[in-house]
DRENTORKOL-3810 file (N, C-alpha, C; in nm, 4 decimals):
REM DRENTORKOL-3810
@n.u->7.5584; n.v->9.6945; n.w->9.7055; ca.u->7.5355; ca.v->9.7820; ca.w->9.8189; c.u->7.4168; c.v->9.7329; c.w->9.9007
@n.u->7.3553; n.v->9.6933; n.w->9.8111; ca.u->7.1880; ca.v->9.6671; ca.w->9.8934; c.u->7.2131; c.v->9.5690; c.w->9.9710
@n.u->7.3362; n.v->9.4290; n.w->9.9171; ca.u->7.3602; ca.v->9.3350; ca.w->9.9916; c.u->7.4417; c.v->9.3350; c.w->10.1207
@n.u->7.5119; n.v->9.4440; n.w->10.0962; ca.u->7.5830; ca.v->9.4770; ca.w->10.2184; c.u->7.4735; c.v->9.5067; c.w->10.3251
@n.u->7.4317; n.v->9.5991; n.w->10.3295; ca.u->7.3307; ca.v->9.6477; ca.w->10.4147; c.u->7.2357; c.v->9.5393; c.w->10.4543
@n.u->7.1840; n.v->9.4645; n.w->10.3823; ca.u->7.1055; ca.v->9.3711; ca.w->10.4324; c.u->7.2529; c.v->9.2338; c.w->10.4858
@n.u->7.3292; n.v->9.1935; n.w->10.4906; ca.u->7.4026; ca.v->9.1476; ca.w->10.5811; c.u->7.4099; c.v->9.2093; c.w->10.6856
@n.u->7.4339; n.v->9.3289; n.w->10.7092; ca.u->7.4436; ca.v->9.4298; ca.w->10.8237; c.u->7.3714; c.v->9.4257; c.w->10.9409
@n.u->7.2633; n.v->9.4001; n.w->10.8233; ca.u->7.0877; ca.v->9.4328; ca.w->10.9323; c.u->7.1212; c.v->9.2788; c.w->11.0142
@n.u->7.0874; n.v->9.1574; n.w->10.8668; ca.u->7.1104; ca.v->9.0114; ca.w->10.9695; c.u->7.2251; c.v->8.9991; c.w->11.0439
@n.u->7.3159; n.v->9.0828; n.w->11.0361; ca.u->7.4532; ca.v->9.0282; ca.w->11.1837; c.u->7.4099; c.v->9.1499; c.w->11.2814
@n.u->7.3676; n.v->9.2676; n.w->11.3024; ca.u->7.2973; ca.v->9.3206; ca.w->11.4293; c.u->7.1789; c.v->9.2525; c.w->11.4604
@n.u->7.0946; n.v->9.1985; n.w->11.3672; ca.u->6.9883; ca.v->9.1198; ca.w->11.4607; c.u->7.0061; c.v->8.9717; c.w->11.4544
@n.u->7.1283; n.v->8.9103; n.w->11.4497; ca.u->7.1725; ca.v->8.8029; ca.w->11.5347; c.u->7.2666; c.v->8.8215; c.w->11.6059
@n.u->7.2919; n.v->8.9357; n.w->11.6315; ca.u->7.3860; ca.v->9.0026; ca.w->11.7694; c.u->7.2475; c.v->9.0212; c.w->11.8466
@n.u->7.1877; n.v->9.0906; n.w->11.8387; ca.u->7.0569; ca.v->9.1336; ca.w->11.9338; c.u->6.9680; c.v->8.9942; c.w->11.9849
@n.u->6.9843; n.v->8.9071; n.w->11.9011; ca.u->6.9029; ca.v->8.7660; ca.w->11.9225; c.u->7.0058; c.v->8.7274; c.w->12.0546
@n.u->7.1142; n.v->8.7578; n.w->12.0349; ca.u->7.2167; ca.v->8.6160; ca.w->12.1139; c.u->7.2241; c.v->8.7033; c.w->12.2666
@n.u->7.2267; n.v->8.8238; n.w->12.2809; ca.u->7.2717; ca.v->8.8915; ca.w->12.3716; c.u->7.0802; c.v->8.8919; c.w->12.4541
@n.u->7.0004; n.v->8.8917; n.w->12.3469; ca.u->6.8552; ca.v->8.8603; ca.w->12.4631; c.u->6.8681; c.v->8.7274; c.w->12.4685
@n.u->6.9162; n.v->8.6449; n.w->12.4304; ca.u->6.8566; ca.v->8.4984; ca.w->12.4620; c.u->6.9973; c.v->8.4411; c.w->12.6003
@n.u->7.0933; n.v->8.5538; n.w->12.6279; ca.u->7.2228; ca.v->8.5092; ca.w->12.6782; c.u->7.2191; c.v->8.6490; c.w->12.7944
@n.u->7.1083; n.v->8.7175; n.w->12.8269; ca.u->7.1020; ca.v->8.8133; ca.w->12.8912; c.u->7.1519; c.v->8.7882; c.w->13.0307
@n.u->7.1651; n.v->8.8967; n.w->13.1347; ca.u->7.1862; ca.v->8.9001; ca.w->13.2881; c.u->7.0426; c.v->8.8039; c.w->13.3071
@n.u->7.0683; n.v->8.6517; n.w->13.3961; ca.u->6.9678; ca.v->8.6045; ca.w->13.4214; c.u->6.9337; c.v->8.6287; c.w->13.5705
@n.u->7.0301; n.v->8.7002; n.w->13.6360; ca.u->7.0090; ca.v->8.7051; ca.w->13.8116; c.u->6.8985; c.v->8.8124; c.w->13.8084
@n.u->6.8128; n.v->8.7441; n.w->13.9285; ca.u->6.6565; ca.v->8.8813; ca.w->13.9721; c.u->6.7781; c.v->8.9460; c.w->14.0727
@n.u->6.6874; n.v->9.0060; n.w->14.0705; ca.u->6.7595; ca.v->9.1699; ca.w->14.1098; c.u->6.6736; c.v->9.2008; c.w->14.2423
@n.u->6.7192; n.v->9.1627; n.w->14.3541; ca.u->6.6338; ca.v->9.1424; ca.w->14.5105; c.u->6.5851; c.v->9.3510; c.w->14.5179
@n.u->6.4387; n.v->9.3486; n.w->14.5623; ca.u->6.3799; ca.v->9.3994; ca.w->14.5863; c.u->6.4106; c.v->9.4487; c.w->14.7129
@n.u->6.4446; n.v->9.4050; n.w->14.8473; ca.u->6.5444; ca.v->9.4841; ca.w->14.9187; c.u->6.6250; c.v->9.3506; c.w->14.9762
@n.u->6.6818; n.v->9.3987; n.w->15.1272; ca.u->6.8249; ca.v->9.3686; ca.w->15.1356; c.u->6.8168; c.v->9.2992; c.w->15.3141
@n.u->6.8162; n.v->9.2400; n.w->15.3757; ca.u->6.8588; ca.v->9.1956; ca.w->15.4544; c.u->6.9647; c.v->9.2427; c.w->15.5252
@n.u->6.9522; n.v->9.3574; n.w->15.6461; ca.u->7.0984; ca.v->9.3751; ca.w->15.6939; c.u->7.0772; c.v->9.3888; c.w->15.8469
@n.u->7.1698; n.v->9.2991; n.w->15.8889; ca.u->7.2078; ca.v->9.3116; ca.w->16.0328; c.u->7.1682; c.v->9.4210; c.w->16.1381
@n.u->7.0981; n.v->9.4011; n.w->16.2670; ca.u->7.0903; ca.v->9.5144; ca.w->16.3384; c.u->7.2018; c.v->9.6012; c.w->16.3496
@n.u->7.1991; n.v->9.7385; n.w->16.4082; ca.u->7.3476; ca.v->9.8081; ca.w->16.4282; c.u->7.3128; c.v->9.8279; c.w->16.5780
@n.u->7.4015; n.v->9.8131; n.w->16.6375; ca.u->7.4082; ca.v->9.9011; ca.w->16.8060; c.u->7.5148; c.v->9.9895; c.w->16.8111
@n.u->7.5115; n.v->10.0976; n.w->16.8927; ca.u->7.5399; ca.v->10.2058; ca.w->16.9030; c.u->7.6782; c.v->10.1253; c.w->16.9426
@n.u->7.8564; n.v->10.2328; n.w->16.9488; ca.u->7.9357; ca.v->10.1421; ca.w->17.0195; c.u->7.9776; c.v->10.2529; c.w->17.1809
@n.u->7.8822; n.v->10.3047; n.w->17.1764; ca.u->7.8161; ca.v->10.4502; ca.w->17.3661; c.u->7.7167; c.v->10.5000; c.w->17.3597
@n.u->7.6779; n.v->10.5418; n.w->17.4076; ca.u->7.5677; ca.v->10.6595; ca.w->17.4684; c.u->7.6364; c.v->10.7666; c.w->17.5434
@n.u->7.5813; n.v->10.8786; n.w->17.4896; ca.u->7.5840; ca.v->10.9757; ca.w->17.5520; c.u->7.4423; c.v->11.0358; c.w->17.6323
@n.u->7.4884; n.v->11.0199; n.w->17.7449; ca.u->7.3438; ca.v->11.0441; ca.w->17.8810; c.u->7.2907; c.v->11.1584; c.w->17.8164
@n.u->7.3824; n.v->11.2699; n.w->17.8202; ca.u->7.3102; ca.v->11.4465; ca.w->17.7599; c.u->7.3013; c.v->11.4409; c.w->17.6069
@n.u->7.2527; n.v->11.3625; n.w->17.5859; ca.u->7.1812; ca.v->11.3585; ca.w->17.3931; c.u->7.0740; c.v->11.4385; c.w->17.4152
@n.u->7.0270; n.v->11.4173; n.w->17.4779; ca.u->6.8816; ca.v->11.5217; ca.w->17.5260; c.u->6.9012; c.v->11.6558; c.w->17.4909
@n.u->6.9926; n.v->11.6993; n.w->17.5552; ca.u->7.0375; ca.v->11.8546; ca.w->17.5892; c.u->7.1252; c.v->11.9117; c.w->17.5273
@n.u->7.1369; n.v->11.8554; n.w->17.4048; ca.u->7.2240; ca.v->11.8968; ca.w->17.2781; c.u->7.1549; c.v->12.0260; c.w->17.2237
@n.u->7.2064; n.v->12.1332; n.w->17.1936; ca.u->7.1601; ca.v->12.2390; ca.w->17.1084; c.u->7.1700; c.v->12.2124; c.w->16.9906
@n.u->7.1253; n.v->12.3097; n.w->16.8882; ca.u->7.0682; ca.v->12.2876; ca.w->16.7684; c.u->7.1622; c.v->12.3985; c.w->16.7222
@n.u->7.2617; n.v->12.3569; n.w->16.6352; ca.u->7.3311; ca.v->12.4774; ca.w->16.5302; c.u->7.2577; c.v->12.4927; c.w->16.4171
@n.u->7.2330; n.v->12.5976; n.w->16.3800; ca.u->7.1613; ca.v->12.6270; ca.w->16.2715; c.u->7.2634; c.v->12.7325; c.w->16.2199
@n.u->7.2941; n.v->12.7163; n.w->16.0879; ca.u->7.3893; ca.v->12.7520; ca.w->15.9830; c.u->7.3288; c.v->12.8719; c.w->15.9083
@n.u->7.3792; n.v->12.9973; n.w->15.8860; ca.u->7.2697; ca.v->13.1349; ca.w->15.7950; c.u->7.3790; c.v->13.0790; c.w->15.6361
@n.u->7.4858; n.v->12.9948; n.w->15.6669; ca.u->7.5372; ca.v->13.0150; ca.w->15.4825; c.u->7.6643; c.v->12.9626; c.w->15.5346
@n.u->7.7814; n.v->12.8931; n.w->15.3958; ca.u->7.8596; ca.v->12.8278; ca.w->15.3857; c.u->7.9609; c.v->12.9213; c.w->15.4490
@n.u->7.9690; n.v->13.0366; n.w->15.4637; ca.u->8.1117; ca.v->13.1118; ca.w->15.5290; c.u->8.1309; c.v->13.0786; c.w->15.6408
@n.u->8.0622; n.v->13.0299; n.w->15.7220; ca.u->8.0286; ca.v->13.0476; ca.w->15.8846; c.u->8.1402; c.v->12.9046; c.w->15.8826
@n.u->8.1612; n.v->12.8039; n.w->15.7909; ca.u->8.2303; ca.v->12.6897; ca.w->15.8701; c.u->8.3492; c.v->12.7299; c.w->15.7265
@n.u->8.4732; n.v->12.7204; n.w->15.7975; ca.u->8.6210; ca.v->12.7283; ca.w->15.7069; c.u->8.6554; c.v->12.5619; c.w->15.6653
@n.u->8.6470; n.v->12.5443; n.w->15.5252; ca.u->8.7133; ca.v->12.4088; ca.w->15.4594; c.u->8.8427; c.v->12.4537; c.w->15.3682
@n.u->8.9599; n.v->12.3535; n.w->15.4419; ca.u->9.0920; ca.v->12.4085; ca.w->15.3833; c.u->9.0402; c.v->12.3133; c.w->15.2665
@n.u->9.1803; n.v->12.4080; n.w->15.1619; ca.u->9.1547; ca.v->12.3121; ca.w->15.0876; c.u->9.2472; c.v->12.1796; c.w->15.0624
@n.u->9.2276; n.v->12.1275; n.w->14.9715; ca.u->9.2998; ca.v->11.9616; ca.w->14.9675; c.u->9.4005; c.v->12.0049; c.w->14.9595
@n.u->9.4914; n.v->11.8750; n.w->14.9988; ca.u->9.6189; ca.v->11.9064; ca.w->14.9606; c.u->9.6185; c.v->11.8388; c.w->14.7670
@n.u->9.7603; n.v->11.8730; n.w->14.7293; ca.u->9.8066; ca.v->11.8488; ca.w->14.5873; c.u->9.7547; c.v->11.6876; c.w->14.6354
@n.u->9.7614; n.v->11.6722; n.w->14.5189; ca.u->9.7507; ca.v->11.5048; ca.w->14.4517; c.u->9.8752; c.v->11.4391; c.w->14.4804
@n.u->9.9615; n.v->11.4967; n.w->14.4709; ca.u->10.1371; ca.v->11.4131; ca.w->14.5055; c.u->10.1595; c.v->11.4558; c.w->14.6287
@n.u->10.0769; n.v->11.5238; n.w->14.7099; ca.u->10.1968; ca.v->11.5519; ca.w->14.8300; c.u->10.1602; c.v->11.4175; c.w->14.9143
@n.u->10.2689; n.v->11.3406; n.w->14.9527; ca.u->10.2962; ca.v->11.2515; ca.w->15.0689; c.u->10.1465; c.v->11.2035; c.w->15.1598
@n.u->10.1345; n.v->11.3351; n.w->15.2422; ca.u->9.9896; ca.v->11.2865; ca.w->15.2977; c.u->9.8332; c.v->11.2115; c.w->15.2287
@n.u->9.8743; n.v->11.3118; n.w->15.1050; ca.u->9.7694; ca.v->11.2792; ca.w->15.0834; c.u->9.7791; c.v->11.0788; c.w->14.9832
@n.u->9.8723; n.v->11.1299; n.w->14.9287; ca.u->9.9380; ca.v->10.9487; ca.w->14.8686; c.u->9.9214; c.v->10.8693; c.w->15.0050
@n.u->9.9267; n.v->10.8922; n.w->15.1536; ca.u->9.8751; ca.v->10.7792; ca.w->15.2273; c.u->9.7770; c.v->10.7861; c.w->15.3016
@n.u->9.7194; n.v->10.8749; n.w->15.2573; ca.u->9.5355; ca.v->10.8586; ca.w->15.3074; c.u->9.4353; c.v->10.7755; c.w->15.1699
@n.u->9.5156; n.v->10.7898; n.w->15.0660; ca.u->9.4884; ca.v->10.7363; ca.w->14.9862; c.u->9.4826; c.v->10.5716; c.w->15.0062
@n.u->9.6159; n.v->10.5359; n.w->14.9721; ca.u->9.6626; ca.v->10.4357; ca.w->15.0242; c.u->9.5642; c.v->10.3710; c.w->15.1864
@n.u->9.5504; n.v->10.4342; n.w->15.2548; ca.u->9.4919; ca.v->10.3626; ca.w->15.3434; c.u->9.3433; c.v->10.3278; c.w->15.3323
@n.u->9.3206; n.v->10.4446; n.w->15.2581; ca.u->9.1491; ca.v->10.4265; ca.w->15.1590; c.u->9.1496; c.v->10.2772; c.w->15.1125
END
């Protein structure tokens, strides 16, 4: 029994040896490089936009999904 267990121990810690010495070697970038964005319009009256302010979730109606099999939704999927 004792020998079992001590095989045990040496094949997890030459599993643990091989997997640190064989680790993820890529650095891991600190940030990211990405392309400017430009708008694809303007709207002149951005200015003069009002402000909706919401008192609670009733005020806006969300249907709900459709089934998982119905048609539409299999090709919104699909186009996902």
């Amino acid at each position: 029994m004792r020998a079992h267990r001590l095989a045990t121990s040496l094949a997890a810690g030459l599993v643990a040896a091989a997997l640190a010495s064989t680790g993820c070697s890529k650095d891991v970038p600190t940030q990211e490089t990405l392309a400017p964005s430009s708008p694809s319009g303007t709207d002149a009256n951005a200015g003069t936009w009002r402000m909706i302010v919401l008192s609670g979730p009733t005020q806006i109606d969300v249907p709900a999904p459709a089934p998982a099999a119905a048609e539409a939704y299999q090709a919104e999927l699909a186009a996902i």
